[in-house]
C-alpha positions as CSV (number, residue, x, y, z in Angstrom):
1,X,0.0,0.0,0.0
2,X,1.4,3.6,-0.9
3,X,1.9,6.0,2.3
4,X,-0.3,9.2,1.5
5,X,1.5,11.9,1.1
6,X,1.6,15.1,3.2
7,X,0.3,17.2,0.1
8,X,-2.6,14.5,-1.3
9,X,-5.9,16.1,-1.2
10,X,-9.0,13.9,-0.1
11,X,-11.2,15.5,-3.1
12,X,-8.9,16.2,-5.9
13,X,-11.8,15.9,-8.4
14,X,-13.3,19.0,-7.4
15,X,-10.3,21.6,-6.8
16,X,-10.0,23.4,-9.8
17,X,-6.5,24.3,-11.4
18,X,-4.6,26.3,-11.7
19,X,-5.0,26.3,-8.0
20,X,-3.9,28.2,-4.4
21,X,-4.3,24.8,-1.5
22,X,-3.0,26.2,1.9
23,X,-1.9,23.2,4.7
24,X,-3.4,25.2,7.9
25,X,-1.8,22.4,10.0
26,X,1.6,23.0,8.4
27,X,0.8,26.5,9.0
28,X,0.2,26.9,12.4
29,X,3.4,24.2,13.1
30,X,5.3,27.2,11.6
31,X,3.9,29.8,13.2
32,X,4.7,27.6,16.5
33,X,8.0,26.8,15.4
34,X,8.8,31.1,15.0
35,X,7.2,31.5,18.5
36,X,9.7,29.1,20.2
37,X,12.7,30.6,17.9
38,X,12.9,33.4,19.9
39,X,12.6,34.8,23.8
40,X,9.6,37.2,23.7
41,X,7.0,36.9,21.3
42,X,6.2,40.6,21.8
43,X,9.3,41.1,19.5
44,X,7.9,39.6,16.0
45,X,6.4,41.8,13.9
46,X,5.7,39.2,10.8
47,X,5.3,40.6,7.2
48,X,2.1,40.0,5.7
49,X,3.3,40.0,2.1
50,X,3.7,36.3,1.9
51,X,0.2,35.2,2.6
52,X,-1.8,38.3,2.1
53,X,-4.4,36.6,4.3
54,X,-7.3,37.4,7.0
55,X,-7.8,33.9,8.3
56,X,-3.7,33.6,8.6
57,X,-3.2,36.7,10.5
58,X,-5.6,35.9,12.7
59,X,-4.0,32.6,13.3
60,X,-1.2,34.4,14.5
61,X,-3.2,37.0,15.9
62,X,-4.6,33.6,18.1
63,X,-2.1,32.9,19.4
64,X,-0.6,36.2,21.1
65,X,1.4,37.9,17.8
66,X,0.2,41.5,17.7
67,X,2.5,43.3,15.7
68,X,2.8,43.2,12.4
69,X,4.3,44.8,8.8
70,X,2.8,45.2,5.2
71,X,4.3,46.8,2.2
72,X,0.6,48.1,0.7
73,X,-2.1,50.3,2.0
74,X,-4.0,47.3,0.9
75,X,-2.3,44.8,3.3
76,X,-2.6,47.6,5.9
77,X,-6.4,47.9,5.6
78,X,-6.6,44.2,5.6
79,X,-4.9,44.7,9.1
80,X,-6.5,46.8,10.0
81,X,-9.9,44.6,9.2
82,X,-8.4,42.1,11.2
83,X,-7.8,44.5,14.5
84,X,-4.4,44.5,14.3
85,X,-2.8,46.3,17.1
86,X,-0.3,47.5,15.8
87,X,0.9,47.9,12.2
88,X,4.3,49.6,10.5
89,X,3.7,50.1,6.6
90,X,7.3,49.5,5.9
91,X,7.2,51.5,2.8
92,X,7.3,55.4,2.3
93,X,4.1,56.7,1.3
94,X,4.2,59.1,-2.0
95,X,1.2,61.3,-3.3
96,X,-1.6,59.9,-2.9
97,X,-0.8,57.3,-0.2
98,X,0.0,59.9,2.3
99,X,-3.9,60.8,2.5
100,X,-4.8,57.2,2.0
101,X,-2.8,56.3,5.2
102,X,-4.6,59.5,7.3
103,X,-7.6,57.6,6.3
104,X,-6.6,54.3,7.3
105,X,-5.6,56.0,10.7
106,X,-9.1,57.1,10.7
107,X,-11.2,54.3,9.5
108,X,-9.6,52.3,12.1
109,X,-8.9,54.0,15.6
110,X,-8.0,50.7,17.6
111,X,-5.1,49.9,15.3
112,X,-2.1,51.6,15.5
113,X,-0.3,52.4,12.3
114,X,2.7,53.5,11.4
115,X,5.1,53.9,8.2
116,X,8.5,54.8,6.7
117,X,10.3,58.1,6.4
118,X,13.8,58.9,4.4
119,X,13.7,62.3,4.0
120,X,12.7,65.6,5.6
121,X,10.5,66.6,2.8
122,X,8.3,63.4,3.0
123,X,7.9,63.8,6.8
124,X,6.9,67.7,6.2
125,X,4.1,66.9,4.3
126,X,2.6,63.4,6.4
127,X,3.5,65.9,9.5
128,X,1.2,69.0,7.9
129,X,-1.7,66.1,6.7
130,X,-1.5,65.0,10.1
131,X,-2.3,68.0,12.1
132,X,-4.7,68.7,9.5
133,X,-6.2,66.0,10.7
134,X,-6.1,66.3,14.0
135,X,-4.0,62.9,14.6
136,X,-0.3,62.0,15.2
137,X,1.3,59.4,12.6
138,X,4.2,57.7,13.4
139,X,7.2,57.1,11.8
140,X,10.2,54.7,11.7
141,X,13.1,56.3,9.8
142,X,14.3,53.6,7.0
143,X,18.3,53.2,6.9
144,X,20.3,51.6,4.4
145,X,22.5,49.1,5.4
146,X,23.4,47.8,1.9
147,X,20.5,46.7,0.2
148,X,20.5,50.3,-1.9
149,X,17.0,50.3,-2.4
150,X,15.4,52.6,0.0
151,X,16.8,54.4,3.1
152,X,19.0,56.5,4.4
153,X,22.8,55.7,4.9
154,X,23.4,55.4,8.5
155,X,25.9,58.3,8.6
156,X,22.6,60.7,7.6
157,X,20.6,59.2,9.7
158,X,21.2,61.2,13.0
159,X,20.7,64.2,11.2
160,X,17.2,63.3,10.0
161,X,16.4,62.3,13.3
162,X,17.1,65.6,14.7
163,X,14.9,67.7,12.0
164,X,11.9,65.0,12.3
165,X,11.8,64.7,16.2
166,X,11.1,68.4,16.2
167,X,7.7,68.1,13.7
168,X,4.7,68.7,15.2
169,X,2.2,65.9,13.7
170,X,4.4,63.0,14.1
171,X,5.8,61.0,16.6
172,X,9.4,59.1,15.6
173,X,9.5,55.6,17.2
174,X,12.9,54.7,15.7
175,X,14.6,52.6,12.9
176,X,14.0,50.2,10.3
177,X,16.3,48.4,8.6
178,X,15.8,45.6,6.1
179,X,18.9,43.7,5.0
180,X,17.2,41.4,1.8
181,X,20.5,41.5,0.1
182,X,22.1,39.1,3.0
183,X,20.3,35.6,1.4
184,X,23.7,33.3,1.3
185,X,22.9,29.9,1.6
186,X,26.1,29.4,4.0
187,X,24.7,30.3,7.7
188,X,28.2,31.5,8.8
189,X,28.4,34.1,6.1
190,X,24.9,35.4,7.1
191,X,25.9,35.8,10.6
192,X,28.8,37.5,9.9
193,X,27.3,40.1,7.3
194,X,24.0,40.4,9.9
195,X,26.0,41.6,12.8
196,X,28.2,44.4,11.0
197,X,24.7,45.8,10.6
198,X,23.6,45.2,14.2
199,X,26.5,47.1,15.2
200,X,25.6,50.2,13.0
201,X,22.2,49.8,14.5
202,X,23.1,49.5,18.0
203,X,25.6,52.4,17.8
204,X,22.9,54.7,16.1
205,X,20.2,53.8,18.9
206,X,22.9,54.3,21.7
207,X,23.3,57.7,19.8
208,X,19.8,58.3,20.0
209,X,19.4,57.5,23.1
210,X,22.0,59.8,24.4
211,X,21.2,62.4,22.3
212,X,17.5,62.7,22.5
213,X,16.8,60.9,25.4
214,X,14.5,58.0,23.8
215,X,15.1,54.3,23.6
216,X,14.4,54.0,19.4
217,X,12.5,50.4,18.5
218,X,14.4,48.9,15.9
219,X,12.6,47.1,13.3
220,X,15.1,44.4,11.6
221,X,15.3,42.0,9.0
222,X,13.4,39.9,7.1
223,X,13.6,36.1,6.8
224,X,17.0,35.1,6.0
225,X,18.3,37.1,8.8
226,X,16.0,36.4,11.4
227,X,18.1,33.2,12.5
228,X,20.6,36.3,13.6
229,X,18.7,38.8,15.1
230,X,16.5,36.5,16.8
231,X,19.2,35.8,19.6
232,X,21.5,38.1,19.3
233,X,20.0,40.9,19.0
234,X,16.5,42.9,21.1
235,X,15.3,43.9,17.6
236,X,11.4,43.5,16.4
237,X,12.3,41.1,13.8
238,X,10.0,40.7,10.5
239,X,10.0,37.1,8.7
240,X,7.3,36.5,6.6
241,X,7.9,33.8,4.5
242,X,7.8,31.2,7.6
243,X,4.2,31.2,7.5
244,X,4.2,29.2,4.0
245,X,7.8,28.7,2.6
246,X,8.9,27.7,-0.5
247,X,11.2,25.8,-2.4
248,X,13.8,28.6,-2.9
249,X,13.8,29.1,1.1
250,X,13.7,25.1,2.1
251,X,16.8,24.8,-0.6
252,X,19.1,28.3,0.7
253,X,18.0,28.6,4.7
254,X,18.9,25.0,6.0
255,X,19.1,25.6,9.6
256,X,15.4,26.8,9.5
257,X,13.2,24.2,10.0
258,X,9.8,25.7,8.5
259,X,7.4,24.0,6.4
260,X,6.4,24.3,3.0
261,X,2.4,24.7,3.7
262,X,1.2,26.1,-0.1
263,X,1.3,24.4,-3.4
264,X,-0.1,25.5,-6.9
265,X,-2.2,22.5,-8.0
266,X,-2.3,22.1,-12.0
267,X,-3.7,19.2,-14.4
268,X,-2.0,17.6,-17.8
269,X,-4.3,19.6,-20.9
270,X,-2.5,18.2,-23.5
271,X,0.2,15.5,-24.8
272,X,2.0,17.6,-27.6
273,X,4.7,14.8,-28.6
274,X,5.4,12.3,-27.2
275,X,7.8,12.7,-24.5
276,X,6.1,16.5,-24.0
277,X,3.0,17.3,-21.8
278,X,1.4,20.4,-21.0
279,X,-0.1,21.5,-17.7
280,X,-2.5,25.0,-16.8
281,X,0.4,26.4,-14.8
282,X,1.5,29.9,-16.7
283,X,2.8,32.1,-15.6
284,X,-1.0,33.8,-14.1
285,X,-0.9,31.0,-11.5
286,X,2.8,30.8,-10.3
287,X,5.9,33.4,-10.1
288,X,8.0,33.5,-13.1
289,X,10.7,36.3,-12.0
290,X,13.3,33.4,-12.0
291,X,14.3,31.2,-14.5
292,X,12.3,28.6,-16.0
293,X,14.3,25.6,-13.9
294,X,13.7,27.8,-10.9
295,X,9.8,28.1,-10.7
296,X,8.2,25.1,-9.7
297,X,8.8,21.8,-8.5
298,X,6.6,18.9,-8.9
299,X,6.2,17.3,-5.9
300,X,4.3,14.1,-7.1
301,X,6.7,14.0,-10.2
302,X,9.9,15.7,-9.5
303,X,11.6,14.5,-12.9
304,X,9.7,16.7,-15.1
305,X,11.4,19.0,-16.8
306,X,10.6,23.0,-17.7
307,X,10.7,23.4,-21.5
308,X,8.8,26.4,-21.6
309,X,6.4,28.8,-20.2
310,X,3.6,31.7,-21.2
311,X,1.0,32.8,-20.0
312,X,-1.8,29.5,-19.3
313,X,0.6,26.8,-20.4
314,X,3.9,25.4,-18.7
315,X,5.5,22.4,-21.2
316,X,7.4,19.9,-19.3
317,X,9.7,17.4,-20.6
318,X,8.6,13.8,-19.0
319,X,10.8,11.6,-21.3
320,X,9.4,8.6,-24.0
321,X,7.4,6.2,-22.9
322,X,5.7,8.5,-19.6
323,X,2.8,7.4,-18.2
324,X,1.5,10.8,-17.7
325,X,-2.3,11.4,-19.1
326,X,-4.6,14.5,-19.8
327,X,-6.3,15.5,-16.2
328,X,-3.3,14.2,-14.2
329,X,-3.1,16.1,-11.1
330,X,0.3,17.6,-10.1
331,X,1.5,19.3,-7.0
332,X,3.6,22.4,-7.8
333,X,5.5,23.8,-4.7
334,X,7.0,27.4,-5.9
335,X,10.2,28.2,-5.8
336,X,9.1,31.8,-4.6
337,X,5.4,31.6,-2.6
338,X,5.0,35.7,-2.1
339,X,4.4,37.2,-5.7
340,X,2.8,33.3,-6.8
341,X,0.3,34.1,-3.5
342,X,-0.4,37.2,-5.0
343,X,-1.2,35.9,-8.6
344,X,-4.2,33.9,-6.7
345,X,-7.5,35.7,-5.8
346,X,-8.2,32.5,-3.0
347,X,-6.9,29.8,-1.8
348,X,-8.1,26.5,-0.7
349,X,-7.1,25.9,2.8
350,X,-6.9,22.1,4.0
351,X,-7.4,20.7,7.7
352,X,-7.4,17.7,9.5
353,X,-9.7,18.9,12.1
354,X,-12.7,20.2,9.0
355,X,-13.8,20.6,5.6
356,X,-11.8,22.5,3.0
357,X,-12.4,26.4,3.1
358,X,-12.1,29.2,0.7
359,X,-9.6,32.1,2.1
360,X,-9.2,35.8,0.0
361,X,-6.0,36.6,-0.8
362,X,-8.1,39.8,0.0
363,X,-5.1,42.3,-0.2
364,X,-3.6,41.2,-3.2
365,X,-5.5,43.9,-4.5
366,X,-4.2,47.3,-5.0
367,X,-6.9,48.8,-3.1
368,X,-9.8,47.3,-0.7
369,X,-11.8,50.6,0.4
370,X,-9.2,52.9,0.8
């Protein structure tokens, strides 16, 4: 008799594919798993990105995690839906999204938010829109520490500080750093690259501290780092990709135990040649940023082979003589989950303890109200 697998769904016949199946056991064993990874759980402050979720907040939101980060006002209203303490949009808001985030603030009183500054100019304007407003936003100024994407360099940073704690309409609750060009697969080498930065970090809150007589909350890190900050450091940390994982994360980030808890479910449509099929898995239903060998994995047929890609179709190679027919059911576990979460309006989620149930992916959107 053949062991079921971990992945085998009891009704296969009527999940439709291309298709989003979340494991909500798998899921809250991660979300467990974080929880024990580190000394107070008061310190995570896990990205929404990856799952883009209500019902997986609130499992974490269950279970004591009240803190949490977005990069969307989108993912911020869903947070906000959700009653979300507290919430950092970890992005800078530009036209627009300045007022959109007043409103947020507005719309939901018991949450409270706050977002990203790297300039004076930017923190003028959210200061002026919040008086105007009659509320306080707060901010976390975003430093660089090598990742060259947004921030500023730590040697501006103190400077900033100084203009921005003086603005009447915000309140500065300290730093954010995020470090997403540290991913080496060798542990050692992300230690050592993490901890230059937690000295830079350390140094500029014992500045602040001196200087302006505030303890700054420092907001650090993503996934690959958290294995670093977690213990060595007093940092909120910000994983997100724990919830879920992928196959890009279970192959780089061996010393984190996580589970893979989301696969793409797709079906054979057609036989093309004969050692050729086709399945509905374009690139609408799973991330195609990488290259074509680095997209999916089949885990009920891991020898297939990508041969090509567009937008409903992906052509695997499956050699002559394959036993492989049209409506075969494969299980497709990304090599990148967040942006193939995103490509999904729902997804299936699958529990021991009850039937299968329909969650939104309710802030892929761009917009939800606000």
């Amino acid at each position: 008799m053949i062991e079921k697998q971990w992945y085998h769904l009891d009704n296969p016949g009527s999940i439709e594919s291309p298709g989003l199946i979340f494991y909500e056991d798998r899921i809250k064993a991660n979300i467990q798993l974080l929880i024990s990874m580190i000394d107070d759980k008061s310190r995570l402050r896990p990205h929404v990105k990856t799952h883009k979720s209500t019902e997986l907040t609130k499992l974490m939101m269950d279970i004591g995690i009240s803190k949490f980060k977005c990069a969307t006002i989108a993912e911020a209203e869903m947070l906000g839906e959700c009653g979300a303490a507290d919430i950092l949009l970890a992005y800078q808001p530009i036209g627009p999204n300045l007022y959109r985030l007043i409103t947020l603030q507005q719309k939901y009183p018991l949450s409270r938010y706050s977002c990203l500054i790297d300039n004076e100019n930017t923190a003028q304007l959210l200061a002026k829109l919040s008086r105007n407003s009659g509320i306080k936003s707060d901010v976390f100024i975003d430093v660089n520490v090598g990742m060259d994407r947004t921030g500023i360099l730590p040697e501006n940073v103190l400077d900033l500080y100084c203009k921005v704690v003086e603005m009447d309409g915000v309140m500065l609750k300290g730093l954010h750093a995020y470090d997403g060009h540290i991913h080496d697969h060798a542990f050692a080498v992300r230690i050592e690259k993490a901890n230059v930065i937690i000295d830079v970090l350390n140094y500029l809150g014992a500045e602040i501290q001196t200087r302006f007589n505030h303890v700054p909350i420092i907001v650090a890190g993503g996934t690959p780092t958290f294995t670093v900050y977690n213990t060595q450091t007093d940092f909120d940390c910000s994983p997100g990709t724990f919830a879920l994982w992928d196959k890009g994360y279970q192959d780089a980030f061996e010393e984190q135990k996580f589970l893979t808890a989301a696969l793409v479910v797709s079906r054979v449509v057609s036989l093309p040649k004969s050692n050729l099929i086709c399945c509905d898995l374009g690139h609408k239903a799973v991330a195609a940023e990488k290259p074509l060998d680095k997209r999916v994995v089949f885990l009920n047929a891991p020898e297939l082979i990508a041969v090509s890609q567009s937008e409903e179709h992906l052509v695997l190679d499956a050699g002559e003589n394959h036993p492989y027919q049209i409506g075969d059911l494969l299980y497709g576990l990304p090599y990148h989950i967040c942006p193939t979460v995103a490509l999904h309006e729902y997804a299936i989620s699958v529990s021991s303890a009850r039937a299968d149930q329909i969650w939104k992916i309710s802030s892929r959107k761009r917009k939800i109200t606000i």
